[in-house]
C-alpha positions in Angstrom: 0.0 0.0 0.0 1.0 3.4 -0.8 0.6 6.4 1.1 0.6 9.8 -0.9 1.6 13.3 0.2 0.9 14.5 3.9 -2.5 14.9 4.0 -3.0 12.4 6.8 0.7 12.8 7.9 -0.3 12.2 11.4 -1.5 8.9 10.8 1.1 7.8 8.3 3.7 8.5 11.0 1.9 6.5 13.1 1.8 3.6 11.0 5.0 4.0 9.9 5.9 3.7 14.1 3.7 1.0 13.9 5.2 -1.1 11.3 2.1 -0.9 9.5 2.9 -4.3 7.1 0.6 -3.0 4.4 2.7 0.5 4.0 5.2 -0.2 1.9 5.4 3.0 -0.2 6.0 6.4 1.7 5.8 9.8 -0.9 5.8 12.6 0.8 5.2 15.3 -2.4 6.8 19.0 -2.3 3.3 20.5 -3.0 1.9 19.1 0.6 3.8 21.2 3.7 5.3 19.0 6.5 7.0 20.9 9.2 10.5 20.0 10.3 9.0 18.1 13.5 6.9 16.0 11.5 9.7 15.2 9.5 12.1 14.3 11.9 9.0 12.2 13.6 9.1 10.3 10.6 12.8 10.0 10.0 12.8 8.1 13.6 9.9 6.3 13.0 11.7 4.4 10.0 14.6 4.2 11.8 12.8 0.6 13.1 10.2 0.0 10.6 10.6 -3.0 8.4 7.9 -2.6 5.9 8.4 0.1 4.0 11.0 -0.4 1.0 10.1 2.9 -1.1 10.1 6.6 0.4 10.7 9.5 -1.1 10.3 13.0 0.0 10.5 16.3 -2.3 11.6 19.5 0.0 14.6 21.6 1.8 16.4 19.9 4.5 18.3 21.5 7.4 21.6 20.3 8.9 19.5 18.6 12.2 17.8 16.6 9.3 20.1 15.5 6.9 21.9 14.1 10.4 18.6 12.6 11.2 18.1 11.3 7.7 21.8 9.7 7.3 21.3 8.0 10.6 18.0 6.2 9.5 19.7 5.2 6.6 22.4 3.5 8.4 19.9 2.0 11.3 17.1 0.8 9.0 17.6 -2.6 7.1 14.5 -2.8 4.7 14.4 0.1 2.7 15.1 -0.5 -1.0 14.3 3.1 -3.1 15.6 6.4 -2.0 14.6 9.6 -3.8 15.5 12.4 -1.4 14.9 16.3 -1.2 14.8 18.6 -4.2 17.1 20.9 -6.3 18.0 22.6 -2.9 19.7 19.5 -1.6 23.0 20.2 -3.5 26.6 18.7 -3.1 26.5 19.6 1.1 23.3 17.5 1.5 24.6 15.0 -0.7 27.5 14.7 1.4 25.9 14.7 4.7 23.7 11.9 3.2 26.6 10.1 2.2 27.6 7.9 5.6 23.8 6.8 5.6 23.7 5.8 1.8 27.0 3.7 2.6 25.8 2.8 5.8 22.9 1.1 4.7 22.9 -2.7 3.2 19.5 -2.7 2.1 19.4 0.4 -0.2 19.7 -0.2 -4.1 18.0 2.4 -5.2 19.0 6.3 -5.3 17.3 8.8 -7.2 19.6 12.2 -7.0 18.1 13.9 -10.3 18.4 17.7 -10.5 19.3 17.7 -6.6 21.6 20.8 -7.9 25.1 18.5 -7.5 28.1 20.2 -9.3 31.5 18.7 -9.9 32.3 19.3 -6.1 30.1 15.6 -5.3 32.6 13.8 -7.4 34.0 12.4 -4.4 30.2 11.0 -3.0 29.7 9.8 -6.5 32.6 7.4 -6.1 31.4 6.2 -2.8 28.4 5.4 -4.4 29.9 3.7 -7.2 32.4 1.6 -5.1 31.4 2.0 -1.3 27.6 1.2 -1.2 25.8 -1.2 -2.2 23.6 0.7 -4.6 22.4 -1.3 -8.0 20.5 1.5 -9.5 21.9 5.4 -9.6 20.3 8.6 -11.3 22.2 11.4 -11.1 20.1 13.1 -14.4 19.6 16.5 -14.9 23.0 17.7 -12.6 26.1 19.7 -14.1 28.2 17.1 -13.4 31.6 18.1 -15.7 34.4 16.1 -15.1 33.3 14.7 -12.0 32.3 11.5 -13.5 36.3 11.4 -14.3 37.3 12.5 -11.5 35.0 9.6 -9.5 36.3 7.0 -11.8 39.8 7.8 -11.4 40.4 7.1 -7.7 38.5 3.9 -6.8 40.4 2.7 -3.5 39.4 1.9 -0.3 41.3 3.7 2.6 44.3 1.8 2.9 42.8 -1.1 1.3 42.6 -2.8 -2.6 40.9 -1.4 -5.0 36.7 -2.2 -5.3 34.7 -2.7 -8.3 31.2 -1.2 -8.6 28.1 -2.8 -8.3 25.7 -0.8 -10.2 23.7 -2.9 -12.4 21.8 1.2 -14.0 23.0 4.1 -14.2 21.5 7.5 -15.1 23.7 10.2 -16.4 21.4 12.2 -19.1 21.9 15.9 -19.2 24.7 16.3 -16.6 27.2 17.8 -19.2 29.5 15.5 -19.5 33.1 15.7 -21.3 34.8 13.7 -23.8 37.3 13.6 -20.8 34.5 12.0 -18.7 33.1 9.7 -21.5 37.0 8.5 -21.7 36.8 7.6 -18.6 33.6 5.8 -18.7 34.8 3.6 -21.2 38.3 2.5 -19.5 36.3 1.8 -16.5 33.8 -0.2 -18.5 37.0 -1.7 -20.2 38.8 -2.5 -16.8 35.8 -4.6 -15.5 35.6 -1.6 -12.8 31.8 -1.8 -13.9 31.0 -5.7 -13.8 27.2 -5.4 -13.1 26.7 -2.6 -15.2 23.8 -3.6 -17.6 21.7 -0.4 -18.3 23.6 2.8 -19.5 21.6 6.5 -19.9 24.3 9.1 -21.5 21.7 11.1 -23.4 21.7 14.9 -23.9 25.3 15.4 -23.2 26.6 17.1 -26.5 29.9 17.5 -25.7 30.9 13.7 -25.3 31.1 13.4 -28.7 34.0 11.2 -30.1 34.0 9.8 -26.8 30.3 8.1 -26.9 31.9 5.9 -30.0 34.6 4.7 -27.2 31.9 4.2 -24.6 30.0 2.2 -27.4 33.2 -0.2 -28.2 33.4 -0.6 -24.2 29.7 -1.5 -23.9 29.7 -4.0 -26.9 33.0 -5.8 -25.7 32.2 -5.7 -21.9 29.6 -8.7 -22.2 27.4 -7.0 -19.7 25.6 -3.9 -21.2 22.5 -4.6 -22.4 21.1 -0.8 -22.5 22.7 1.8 -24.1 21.3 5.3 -24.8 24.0 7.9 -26.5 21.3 10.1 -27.9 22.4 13.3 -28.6 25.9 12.9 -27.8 27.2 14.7 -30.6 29.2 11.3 -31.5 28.0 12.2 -35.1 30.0 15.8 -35.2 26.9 17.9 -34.1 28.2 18.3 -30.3 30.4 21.1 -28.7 33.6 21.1 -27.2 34.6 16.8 -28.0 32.9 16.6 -30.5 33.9 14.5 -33.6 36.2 16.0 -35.9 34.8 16.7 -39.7 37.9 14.6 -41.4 37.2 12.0 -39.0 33.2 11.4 -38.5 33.4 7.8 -40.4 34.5 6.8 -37.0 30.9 6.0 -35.4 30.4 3.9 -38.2 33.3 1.9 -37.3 32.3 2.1 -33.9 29.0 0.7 -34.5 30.6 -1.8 -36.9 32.9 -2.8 -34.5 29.9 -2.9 -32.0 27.8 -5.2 -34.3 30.7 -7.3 -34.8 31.7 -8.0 -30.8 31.0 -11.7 -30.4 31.0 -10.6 -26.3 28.2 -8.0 -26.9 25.0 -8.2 -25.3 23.6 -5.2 -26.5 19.8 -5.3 -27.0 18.7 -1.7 -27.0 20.5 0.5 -28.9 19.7 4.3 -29.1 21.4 6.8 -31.1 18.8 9.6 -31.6 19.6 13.1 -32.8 23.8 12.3 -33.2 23.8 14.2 -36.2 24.5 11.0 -37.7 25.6 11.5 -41.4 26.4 9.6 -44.7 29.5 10.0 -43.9 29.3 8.5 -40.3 27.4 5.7 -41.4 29.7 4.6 -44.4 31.4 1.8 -42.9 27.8 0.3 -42.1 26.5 1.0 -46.1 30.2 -1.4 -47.0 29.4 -4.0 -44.4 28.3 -7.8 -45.1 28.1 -9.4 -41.6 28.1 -13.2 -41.7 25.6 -12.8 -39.1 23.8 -9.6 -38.3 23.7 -8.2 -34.6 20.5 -9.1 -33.3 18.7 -6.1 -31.2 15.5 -6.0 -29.1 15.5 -1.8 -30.3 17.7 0.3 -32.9 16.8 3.7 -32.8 18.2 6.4 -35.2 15.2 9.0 -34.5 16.0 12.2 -35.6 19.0 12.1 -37.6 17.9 13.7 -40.6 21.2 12.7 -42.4 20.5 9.2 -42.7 18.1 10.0 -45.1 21.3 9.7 -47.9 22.5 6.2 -46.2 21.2 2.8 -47.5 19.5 1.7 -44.7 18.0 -1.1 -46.6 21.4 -2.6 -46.4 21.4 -1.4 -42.5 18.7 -2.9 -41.6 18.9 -6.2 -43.8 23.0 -6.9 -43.9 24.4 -5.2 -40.5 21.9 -5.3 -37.6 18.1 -6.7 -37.3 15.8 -5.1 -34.5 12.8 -6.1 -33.3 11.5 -2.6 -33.0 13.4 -0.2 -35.6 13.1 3.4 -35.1 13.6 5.8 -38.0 11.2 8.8 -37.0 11.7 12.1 -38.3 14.4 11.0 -40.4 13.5 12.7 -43.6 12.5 9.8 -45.2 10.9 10.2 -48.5 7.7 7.7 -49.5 9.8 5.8 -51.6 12.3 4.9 -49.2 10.3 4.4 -46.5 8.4 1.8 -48.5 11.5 0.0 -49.4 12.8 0.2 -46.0 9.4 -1.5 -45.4 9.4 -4.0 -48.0 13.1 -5.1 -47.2 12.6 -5.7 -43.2 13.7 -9.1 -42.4 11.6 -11.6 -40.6 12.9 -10.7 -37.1 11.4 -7.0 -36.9 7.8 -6.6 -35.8 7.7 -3.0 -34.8 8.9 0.0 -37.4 8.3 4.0 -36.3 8.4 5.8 -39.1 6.9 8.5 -37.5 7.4 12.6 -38.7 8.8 11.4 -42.1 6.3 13.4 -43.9 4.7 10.6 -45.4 1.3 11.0 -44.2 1.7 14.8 -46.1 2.0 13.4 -49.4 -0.8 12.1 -51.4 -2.9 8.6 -50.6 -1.4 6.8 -53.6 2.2 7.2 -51.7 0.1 6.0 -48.2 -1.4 3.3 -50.2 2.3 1.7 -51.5 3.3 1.9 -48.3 0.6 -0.1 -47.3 1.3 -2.7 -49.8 4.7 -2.9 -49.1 3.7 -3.9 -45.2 5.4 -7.2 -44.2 4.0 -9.8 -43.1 5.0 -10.6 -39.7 5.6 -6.9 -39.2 2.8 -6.3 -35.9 3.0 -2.7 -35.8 3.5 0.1 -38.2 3.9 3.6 -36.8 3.7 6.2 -40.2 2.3 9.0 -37.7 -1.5 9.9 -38.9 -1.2 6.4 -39.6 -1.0 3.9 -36.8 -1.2 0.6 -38.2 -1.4 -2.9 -36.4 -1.9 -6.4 -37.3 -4.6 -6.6 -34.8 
């Protein structure tokens, strides 16, 4: 059971002290007001609860608090999923959270997007990564440059060996990453620093650019990483500051070629949207014959409007087969989209084609489309026209 907001905050703190077994849920929501007695009533109250596994509470914590929460978090032994405070929490409440989130041998889960962190938590990001036992760790939405270096490159214990990390996800979309910090990434991922590491968020950081293709070789060869979002990485020359260099941009494909080629990956989701991805990028894919294509749950190349000029027939057919196959908004005339269709191998039952323009052109060009629907392909996304098998 799940108990919203404050509402009743005197009687979910009394359950909570009561180790209500059907509250296992606590949300306490930034739009409801709890004063700082209530909260540190239900701080100790979970202290010794062993029911609830979820909590999460959206608001400004003072020093007396963040002590009280740290100490819950070492003294309680059920809770699973942490979300704590709001954008005013920054790198000193993450800090102060720190010997709690260390502390604790139940916690997997911790939810730090936009808490306002800056490079200076690069130090409580690498006792998260190697001291705790967290699986799962967003740190979205933070300007996080060259911390995520900085974390990775000094991994002991005091006085003791080196750890390895046991985060099985890891969220770091929008936090402005570096090349320097996707570098790192990759060595670590290379090192087997990141032996658990199976679900991988670096979207919306432009300036990894040339970097992302290093993180993708890591990924591919690390025989773990199933999950791999470099969306908007600038890895196809678009991004600022590491971004690819012009005489040099045929190096994603070779990335990706080396990627599809790994006989360690595990990659099943793939997603490379709005990279800037070029003809160019993707020639070493358009020159490929794999003996056996890589097999992927979802390929996305949304939004790469210069993959319009590749042959992504021979993509799609000859270098990698996805279940579900994005191409929306891809510039994609009729024509090509209906022999993209037509050409889809058995394995792919979902294609977005969505934002192509298609469904702007006239009902003879919808109508080919139609006709040139596989088979076993279950769903069809042309935009105005959703099409199932169903």
């Amino acid at each position: 059971m799940m108990a919203w907001g404050v509402q009743r905050k005197f009687e979910v703190i009394e359950r909570v002290e009561a180790n209500d077994d059907k509250l296992t849920t606590v949300s306490v929501m930034s739009m409801r007001r709890i004063t700082d007695d209530q909260c540190k009533q239900l701080l100790t109250a979970l202290k010794g609860n062993t029911h609830v596994k979820d909590f999460s509470i959206s608001r400004a914590f003072n020093d007396d608090l963040l002590r009280g929460f740290a100490d819950m978090l070492a003294e309680n032994a059920t809770l699973t999923t942490l979300s704590p405070g709001n954008s005013s929490l920054g790198d000193a409440g993450f800090a102060a959270l720190l010997n709690g989130i260390v502390a604790s041998k139940s916690l997997q889960s911790l939810n730090m997007e936009h808490r306002g962190l800056t490079p200076e938590s690069a130090s409580a990001i690498r006792a998260c990564f190697f001291q705790s036992h967290l699986r799962h760790l967003n740190l979205a939405s933070n300007t996080l440059t060259g911390a995520l270096a900085a974390a990775l490159s000094q991994r002991q214990e005091n006085g003791g060996a080196a750890r390895v990390s046991g985060l099985e996800e890891l969220n770091l979309s929008s936090t402005s990453l570096t090349a320097h910090d996707g570098r790192a990434l990759a060595a670590a991922i290379s090192a087997g620093h990141l032996p658990s590491l199976t679900t991988l968020d670096l979207s919306n950081n432009a300036m990894l650019g040339a970097a992302a293709c290093d993180v993708l070789r890591a990924a591919a060869a690390s025989s773990h990483v199933t999950t791999l979002d470099l969306s908007s990485t600038g890895m196809g020359g678009s991004g600022g500051g590491g971004g690819v260099d012009s005489d040099d941009v045929s190096g994603v494909g070779a990335a990706l070629l080396d990627a599809f080629s790994s006989p360690n990956s595990q990659l099943k989701v793939l997603k490379l949207e709005s990279c800037g991805l070029t003809r160019a990028a993707l020639s070493p894919l358009t020159a490929a014959r794999l003996e056996s294509p890589a097999r992927l749950a979802v390929f996305s190349l949304a939004a790469n409007d210069g993959v319009k000029d590749v042959d992504l027939v021979h993509i799609v057919t000859k270098v990698v087969h996805a279940e579900c196959l994005d191409l929306g908004q891809c510039g994609l005339s009729p024509g090509q989209a209906a022999a993209i269709i037509q050409a889809l191998p058995a394995s792919t039952r979902k294609c977005r084609l969505f934002g192509n323009a298609i469904i702007d052109t006239s009902d003879d060009d919808v109508n080919a489309l139609l006709d040139a629907t596989c088979a076993h392909l279950e769903d069809l996304d042309l935009g105005g026209y959703g099409l199932s098998q169903e």
